[in-house]
N, C-alpha and C positions, 0 to 999 in steps of 0.2 A: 504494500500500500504506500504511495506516496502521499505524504504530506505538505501541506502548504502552511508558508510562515510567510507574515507581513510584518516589515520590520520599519518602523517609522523612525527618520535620526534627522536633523537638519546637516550634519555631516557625513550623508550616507555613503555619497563618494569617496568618504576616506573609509570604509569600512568594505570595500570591493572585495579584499585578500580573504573575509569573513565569508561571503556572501558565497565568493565562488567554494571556499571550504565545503559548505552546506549543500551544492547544488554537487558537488560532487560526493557525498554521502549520501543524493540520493531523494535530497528535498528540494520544495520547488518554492523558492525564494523572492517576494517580488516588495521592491526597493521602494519609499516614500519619502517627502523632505518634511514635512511638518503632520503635528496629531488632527490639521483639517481634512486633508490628504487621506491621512489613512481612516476616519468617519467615514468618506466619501464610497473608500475604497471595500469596507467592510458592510456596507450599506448595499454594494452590486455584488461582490463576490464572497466565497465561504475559502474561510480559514481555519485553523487548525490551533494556531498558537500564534499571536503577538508578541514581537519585540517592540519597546517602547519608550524609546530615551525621555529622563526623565525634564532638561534643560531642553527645551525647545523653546525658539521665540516667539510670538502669537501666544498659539493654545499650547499652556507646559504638555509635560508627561502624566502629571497629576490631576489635568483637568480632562485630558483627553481619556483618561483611565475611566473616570466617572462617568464620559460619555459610553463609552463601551459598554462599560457595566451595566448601564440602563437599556443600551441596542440588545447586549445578546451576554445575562449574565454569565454565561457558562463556557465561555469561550476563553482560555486562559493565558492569562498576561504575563510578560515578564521586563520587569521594570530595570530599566540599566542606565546608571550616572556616575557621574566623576565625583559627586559627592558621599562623604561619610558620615554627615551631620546626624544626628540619631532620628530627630524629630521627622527627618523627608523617611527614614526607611521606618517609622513608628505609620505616617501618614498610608505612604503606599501599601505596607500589610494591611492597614486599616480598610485598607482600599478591595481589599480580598485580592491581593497579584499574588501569584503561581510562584514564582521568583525571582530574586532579586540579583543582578552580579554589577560589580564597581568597574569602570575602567579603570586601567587600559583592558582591554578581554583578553580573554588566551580563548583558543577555536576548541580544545579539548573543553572548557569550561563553558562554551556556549555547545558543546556538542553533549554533554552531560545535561546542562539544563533541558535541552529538548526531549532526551531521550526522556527523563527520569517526568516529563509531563505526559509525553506522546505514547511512548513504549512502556509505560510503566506494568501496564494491567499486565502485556504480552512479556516483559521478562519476569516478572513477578510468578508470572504461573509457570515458566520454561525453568525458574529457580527452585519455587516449589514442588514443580514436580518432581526432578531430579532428586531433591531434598528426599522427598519421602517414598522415591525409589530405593535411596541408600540405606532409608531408616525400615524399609519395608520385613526384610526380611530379619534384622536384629527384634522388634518387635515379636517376629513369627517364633524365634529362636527361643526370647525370655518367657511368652506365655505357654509354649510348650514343657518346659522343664516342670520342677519340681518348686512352685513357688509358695511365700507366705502372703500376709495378708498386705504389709506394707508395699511390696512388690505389685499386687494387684491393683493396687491405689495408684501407684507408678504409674504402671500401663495405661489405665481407665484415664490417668491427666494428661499422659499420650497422644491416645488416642484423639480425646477431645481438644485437643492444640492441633493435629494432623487436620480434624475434620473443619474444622473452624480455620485453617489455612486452604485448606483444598476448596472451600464452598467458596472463596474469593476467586478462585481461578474458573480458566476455562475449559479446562482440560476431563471433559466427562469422562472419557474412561479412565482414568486414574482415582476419581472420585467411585465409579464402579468398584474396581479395586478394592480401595480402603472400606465401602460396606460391607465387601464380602471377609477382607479381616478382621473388621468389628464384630460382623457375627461370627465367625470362626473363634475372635477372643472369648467371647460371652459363653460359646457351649463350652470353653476349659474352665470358665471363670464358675460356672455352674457347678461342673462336676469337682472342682476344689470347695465349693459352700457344701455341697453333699457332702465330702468327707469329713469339714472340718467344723462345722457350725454347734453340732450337740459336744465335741470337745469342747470350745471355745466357753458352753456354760456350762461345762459338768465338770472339766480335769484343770484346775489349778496350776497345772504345771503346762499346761499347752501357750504355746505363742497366739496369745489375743488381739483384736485393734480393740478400741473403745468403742463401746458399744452402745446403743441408744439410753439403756436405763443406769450408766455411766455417767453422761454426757455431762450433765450440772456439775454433777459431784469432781469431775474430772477439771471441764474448762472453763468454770464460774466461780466457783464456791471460791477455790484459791484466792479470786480479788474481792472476796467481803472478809479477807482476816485481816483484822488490822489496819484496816482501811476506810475510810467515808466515803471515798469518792462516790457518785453515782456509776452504779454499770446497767447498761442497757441490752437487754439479749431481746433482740428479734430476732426471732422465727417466720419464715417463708414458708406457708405449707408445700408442698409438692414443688420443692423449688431443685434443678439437676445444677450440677457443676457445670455444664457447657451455658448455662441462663446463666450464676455468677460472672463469668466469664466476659456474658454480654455489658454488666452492668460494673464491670470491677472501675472501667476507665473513668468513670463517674463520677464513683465512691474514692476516687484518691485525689481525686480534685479536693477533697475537702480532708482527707483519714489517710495519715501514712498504716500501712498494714505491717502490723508485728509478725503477725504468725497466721499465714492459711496452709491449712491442714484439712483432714477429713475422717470422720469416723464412717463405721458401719448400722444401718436399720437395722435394725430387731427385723423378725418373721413372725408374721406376714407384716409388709411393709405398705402399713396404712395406717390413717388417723388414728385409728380408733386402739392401735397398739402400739405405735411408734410412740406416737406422741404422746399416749399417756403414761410409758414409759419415761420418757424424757423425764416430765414431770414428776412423776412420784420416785423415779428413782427405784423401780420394782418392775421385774419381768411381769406378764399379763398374769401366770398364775399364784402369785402372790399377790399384785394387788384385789383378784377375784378372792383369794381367802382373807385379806388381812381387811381389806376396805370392800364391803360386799354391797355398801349401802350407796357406794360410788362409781364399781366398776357393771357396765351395762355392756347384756352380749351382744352380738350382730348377726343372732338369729332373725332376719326378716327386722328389723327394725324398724320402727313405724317411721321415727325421726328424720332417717337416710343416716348417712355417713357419718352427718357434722353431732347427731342428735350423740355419738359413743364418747362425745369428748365436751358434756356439759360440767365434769368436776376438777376440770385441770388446775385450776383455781384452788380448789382442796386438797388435790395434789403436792401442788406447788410449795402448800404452807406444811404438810404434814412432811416431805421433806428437807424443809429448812430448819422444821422444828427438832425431828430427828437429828440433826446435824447442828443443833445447837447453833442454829441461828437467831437471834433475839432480835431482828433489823426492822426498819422501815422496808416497806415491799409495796409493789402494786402489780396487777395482773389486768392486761387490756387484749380481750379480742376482735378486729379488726373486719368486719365482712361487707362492709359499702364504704363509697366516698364520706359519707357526712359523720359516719364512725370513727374516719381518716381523720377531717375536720377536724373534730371533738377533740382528737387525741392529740393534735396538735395545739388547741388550745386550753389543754388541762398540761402542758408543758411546764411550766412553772411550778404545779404540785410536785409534779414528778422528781423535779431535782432536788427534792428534801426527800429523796426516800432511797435508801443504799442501790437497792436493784428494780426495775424495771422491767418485766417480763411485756412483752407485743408480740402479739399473733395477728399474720395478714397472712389473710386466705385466699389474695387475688388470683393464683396461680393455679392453683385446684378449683377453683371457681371457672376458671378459663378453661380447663383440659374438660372440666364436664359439658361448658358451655358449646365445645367445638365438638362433642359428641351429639348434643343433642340438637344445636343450633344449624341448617347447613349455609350460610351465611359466614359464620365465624370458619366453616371446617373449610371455605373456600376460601378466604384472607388467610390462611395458615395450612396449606396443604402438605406442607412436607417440615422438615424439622429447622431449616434454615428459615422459614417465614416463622414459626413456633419462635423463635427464640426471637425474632424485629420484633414481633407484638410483644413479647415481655415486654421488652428493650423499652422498648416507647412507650409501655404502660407506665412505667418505673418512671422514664422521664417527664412525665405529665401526670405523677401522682402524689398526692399527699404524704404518703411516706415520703420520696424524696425532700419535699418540704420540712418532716418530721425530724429527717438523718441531719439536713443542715444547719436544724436547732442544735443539737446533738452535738455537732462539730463545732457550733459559735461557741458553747459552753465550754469547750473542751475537754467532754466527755469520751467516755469508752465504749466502743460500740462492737459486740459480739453478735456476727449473722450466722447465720444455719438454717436447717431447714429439719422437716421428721422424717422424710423418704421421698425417693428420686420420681420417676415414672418412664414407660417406655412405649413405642409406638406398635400395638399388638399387629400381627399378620397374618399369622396361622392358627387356624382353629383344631381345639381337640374336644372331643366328644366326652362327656361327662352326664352321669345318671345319678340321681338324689333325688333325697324324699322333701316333704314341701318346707321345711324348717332349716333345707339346707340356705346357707348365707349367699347373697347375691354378688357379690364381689368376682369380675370377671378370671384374678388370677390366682385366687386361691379359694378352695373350697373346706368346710371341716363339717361333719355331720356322719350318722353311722347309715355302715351299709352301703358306702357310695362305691357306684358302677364306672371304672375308667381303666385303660391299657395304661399301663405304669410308665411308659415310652412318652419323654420328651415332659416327664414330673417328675419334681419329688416330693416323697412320700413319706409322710410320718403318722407311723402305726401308734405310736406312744406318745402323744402331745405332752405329756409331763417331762419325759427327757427335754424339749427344748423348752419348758416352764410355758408354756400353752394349758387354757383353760380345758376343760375336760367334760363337755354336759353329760354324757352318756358313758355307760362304761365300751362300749364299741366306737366311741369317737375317734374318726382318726381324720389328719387335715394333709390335703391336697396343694399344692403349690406348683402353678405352671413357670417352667424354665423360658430364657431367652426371649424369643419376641411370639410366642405361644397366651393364646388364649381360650376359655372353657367356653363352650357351646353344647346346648341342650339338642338331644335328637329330634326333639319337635321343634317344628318349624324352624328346621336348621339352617336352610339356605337365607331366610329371611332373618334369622340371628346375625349370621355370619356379615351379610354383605350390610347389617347396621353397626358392628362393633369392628369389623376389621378396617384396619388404618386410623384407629381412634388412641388416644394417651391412658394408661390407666396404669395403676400401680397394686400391689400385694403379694408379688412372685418376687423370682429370684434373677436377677440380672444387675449388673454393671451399674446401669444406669440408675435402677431402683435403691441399690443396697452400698454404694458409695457413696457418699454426699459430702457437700463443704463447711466447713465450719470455720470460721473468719474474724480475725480476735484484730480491732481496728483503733486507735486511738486517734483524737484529732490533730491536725498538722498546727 
């Protein structure tokens, strides 16, 4: 593709040696004496990139800049003077220019500015691609061996840097590629949760991560000894490490980050266990025996989902209390805008109180929204549009407004989330009686009918501290990107829940997640 630069200088003819430089790499270079000149000139023909000396007599470089901008904002300029004065290169960024070079030029430096405007997208992907040609098979190498759980963590933030490099390019078959080793990672990462998961709560002496009913006691509690500060722990429900990722650029605008890390969800990785793990600090079948008057099952719930996690609240206090916490505390959950509002301006209370607990639910609100809405599931069809809409939720929402209080104060801001979610594809056949649980990726109820191929299986819900209704209770859990489907009305299941977000199994994306310990800049 040849490109076209219009280069406006009142001394153009002293820049010939320049000119032919460029026509002889290949571009098509056409010469102007004043910024009237080149209005004229970009007003009949299409260009690619302006040059635009910044000293011109008549119309400057800085006025003809702003004409531009108003003709054709997108069309990118590069602003070139013999001055170094701070204030003309404060002006011209201000201006939104592409780039800036001083004279005298060197042709390598004008041949670098164009490329790094024009060619950028095209070497950017011919770099990455190579990039993760090299990295391809080390990846293949690490998750095939004999690995633990921090290793897992490795790979999975891998991964998610690979795919979040590769979705900038252009390069679709390389992108083919890389989904067909993400799922080739996730059936190893599988069959490592299958062997190590009832260790991790049963043998003391096994190599652990931290685990959801860990999490406080592990990455909170430490800053209420001895300490007043306030801390602030938000929770994102159903928030994955590739959405961090979208939103980290943001959040450091305002939080240098100490420490991101990641623990592991509990099973089944959902509200109604993750999270109120988190909070009590008790696997689900301890808090069903020790707090019965709290913990609610997800047999058929009338509620839905959000109804298994009305006592986090009481959670929250009975284990601060155990823990010999004697603080100021508040607990706020988060489920519309005007909730947001509120919580922003009950700001002020909040800073008299050690810790801060906030739950926003916008994210799980969203993945159910784009199952049932087809509006939202068409603005968000594949996992690259999934994560803009975070993105710009985040940028245009109350919380953001909330994290900035946060930061003016010069407070501590710990994020996470209760479990990841993943975008189901394949369906498996599953039989249960009418009291089994509606959750697409995991089932628990006695007597259930399913080919043990492509789940796993636990006959004895007490080894993983799983409640127990029945004494034939045993719970299902679909692997990878696998989801349960009833034989009636199968095809009509099938083609409403396949390609939708849901979370309760066991995969990468579900059962690794970020925790993100922030303090203000």
């Amino acid at each position: 593709m040849q490109y076209n630069i219009l280069w406006a200088d009142d001394e153009i003819d002293l820049l010939k040696p320049h000119i032919m430089f460029l026509t002889n790499k290949g571009y098509n270079v056409t010469p102007v004496n004043s910024g009237a000149d080149a209005l004229d000139r970009i007003e009949n023909d299409r260009f690619d990139i302006v040059f635009l000396d910044e000293m011109m007599p008549g119309m400057t470089g800085l006025e003809t800049l702003a004409q531009i901008k108003q003709q054709q904002p997108n069309l990118p300029v590069v602003m070139i003077t013999k001055s170094e004065e701070e204030h003309i290169m404060e002006d011209a960024i201000g201006s939104k220019i592409d780039d800036y070079l001083i004279k005298p030029l060197n042709p390598n430096q004008i041949l670098l500015s164009v490329k790094k405007i024009l060619d950028n997208k095209r070497l950017v992907t011919e770099k990455t691609t190579l990039s993760y040609q090299q990295e391809f098979r080390n990846l293949a190498m690490q998750y095939q061996d004999r690995i633990g759980h921090e290793e897992w963590a490795d790979i999975y933030k891998k991964l998610i840097y690979w795919e979040l490099e590769l979705e900038s390019s252009e390069d679709q078959g390389m992108s083919e590629v890389f989904s067909m080793q993400k799922s080739e990672a996730n059936a190893n990462f599988c069959k490592f949760i299958e062997e190590e998961y009832e260790d991790w709560l049963n043998d003391p002496r096994s190599d652990k991560p931290i685990l959801s009913h860990q999490l406080m006691k592990q990455k909170v509690f430490p800053y209420l000894k001895g300490s007043d500060e306030p801390i602030f722990f938000l929770l994102i429900d159903n928030f994955r490490y590739d959405q961090w990722k979208m939103i980290q650029p943001i959040l450091q605008e305002y939080f240098n980050i100490e420490e991101e890390s990641s623990y592991y969800s509990i099973l089944p990785t959902t509200t109604g266990y993750a999270r109120n793990a988190i909070f009590s600090g008790l696997m689900p079948s301890e808090m069903e025996r020790k707090h019965p008057q709290w913990w609610v099952s997800d047999e058929n719930t009338p509620e839905g989902e959000e109804g298994l996690n009305n006592h986090e609240h009481d959670f929250l206090q009975k284990q601060l209390e155990m823990n010999h916490f004697n603080i100021k505390s508040s607990y706020h959950k988060i489920l519309n805008t005007n909730q947001g509002k509120a919580l922003i301006d009950n700001f002020s209370n909040m800073m008299n109180n050690q810790l801060n607990v906030i739950v926003y639910n916008f994210v799980d609100m969203l993945s159910h929204a784009r199952t049932d809405v087809q509006m939202i599931k068409e603005l968000a069809p594949d996992e690259a549009a999934y994560r803009s809409i975070t993105k710009s939720w985040f940028q245009h929402s109350p919380l953001l407004d909330f994290i900035k209080k946060v930061a003016e104060k010069k407070g501590r801001l710990i994020l996470t989330t209760d479990h990841g979610m993943i975008r189901v594809q394949k369906p498996v056949k599953i039989i249960g009686y009418r009291e089994t649980n509606t959750n697409l990726r995991y089932k628990h109820g006695k007597n259930l009918g399913f080919d043990d191929k492509n789940l796993m299986v636990c006959r004895k819900p007490e080894r993983i501290f799983l409640p127990k209704p029945h004494v034939s209770t045993s719970y299902v859990f679909t692997k990878e990107d696998y989801f349960f489907a009833y034989p009636n009305n199968y095809n009509q299941y099938v083609n409403l829940y396949r390609d939708t977000f849901q979370h309760g199994g066991v995969s990468l994306e579900e059962m690794i997640i970020p925790i993100i310990d922030m303090k203000a800049k």
